[in-house]
C-alpha positions in Angstrom: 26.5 -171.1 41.5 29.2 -169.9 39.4 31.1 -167.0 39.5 29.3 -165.1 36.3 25.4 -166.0 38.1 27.0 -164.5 41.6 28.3 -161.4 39.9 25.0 -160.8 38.2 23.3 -161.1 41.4 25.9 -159.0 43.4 25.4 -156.4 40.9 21.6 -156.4 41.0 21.8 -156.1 45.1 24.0 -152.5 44.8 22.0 -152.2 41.7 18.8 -151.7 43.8 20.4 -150.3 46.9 22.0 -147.2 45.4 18.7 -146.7 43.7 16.8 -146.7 47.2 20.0 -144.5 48.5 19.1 -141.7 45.6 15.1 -142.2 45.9 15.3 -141.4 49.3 18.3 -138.8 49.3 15.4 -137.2 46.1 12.2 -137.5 48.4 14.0 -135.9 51.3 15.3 -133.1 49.2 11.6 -132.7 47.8 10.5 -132.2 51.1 12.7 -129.7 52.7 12.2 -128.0 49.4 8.4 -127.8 50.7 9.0 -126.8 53.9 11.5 -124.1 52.9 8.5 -121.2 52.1 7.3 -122.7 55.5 10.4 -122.4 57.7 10.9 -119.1 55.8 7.7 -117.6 56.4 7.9 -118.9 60.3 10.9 -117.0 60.3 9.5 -113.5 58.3 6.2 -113.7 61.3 8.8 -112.8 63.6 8.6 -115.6 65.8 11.5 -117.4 67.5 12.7 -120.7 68.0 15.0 -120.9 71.5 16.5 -124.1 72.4 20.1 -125.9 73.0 22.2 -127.9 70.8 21.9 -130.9 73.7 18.3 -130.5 74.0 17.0 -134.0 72.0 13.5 -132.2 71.8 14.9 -129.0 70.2 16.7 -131.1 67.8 13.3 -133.1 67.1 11.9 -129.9 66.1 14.4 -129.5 64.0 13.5 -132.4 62.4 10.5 -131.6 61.4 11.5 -129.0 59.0 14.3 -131.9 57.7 17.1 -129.1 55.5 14.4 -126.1 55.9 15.6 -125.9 59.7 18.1 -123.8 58.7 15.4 -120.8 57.4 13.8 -120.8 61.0 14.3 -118.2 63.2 16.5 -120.1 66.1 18.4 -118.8 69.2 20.7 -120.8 70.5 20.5 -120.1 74.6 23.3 -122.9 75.6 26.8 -121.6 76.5 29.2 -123.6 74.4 30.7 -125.7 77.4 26.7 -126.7 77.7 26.6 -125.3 81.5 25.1 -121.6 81.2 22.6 -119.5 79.2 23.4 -116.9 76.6 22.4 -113.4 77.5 19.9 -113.1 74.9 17.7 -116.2 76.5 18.5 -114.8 80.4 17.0 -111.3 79.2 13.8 -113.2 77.4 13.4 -115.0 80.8 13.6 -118.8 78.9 13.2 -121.7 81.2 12.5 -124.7 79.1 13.6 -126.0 75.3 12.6 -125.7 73.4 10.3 -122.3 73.4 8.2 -120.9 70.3 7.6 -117.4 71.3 5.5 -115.8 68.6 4.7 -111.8 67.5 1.2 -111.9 69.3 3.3 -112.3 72.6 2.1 -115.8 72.9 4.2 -118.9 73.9 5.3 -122.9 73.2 6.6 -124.7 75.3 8.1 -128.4 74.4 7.8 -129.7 71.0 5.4 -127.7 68.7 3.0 -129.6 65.9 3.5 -128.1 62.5 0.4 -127.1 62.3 0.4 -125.5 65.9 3.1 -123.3 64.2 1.1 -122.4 61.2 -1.4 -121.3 63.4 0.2 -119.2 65.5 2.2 -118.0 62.5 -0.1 -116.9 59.7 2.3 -118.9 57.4 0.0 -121.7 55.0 1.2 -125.3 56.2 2.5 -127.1 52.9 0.4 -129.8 51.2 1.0 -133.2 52.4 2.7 -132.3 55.8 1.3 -134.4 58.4 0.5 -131.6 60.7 -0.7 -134.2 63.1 2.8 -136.0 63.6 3.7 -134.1 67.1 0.3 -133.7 68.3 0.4 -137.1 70.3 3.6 -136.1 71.8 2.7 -132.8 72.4 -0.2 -133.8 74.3 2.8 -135.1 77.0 4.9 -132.2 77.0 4.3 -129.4 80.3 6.8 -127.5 82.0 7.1 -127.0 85.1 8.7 -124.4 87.2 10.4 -124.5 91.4 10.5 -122.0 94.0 14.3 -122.5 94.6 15.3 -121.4 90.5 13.7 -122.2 87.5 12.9 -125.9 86.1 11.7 -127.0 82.9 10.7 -130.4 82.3 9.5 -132.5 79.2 8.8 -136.1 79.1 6.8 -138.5 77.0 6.1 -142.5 77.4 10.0 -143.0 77.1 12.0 -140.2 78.7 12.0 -137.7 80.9 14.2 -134.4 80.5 15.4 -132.1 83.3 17.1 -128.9 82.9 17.4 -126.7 85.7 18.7 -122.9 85.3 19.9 -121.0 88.2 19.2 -117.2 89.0 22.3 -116.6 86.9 21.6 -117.9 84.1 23.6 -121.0 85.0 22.4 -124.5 83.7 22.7 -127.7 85.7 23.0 -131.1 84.0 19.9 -132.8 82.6 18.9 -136.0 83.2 16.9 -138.4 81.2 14.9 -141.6 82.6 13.4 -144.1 81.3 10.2 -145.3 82.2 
């Protein structure tokens, strides 16, 4: 080949990757556009969202709402240094991340479906969301709790998530296994 037929082919390769870069950069902005009335409404129910910033399955739920995370109503209950509980999740008696605790004084534990959410919520799940995408997991999620202080555990096929808190609030490290 010479060096004019490689160019042209060079520029047709970034040609078509920057166009999949902005297609999907546009989808993903169309979609957290759609789940912003959701996240917002989830928020205005009076509902709340307690988890850690080291909890993988708090951040999954995160995920779910892509940008629109931000407009949910979420209480951080991990100590900066990732070792203790904030007051606010001691005095609301949290054991597990993350927890949905909604207005009818009902509870989530572990990953909550979308449409679990819009359930419990009142708020009108937005067209096209697969509300179905966490049910499978969810289905493997349970808590559990010990006599000696408080455990909460969440596993699926893959891993296995351990967070013990301690009368005081106090959070040992987690642990995750794989199967």
């Amino acid at each position: 080949m010479n060096k004019n037929t490689t160019a042209v082919i060079f520029s047709l390769v970034v040609i078509v990757v920057i166009g999949g870069i902005a297609l999907a950069v546009k989808q993903t902005a169309a979609n957290s556009k759609a789940l912003e009335p959701f996240a917002q409404c989830i928020n205005d129910s009076g509902a709340k969202f307690y988890g850690a910033y080291w909890c993988p399955h708090c951040n999954q739920q995160k995920s779910l709402f892509e940008r629109a995370h931000k407009s949910l109503p979420y209480v951080e209950c991990s100590t900066a240094d990732g070792k203790g509980q904030t007051d606010i999740c001691i005095e609301e008696e949290i054991e597990s991340y993350p927890t949905w605790k909604f207005i009818d004084g009902t509870i989530s534990g572990g990953l909550t479906s979308l449409a679990v959410l819009a359930e419990k919520t009142g708020c009108e799940l937005p067209a096209g969301e697969n509300a179905e995408s966490t049910e499978e997991n969810e289905s493997d999620l349970e808590v559990e709790t010990e006599s000696e202080g408080e455990t909460g555990t969440a596993s699926n096929a893959k891993e296995k998530e351990e967070v013990k808190i301690n009368q005081d609030g106090q959070t040992e490290p987690f642990t995750i296994e794989l199967e």
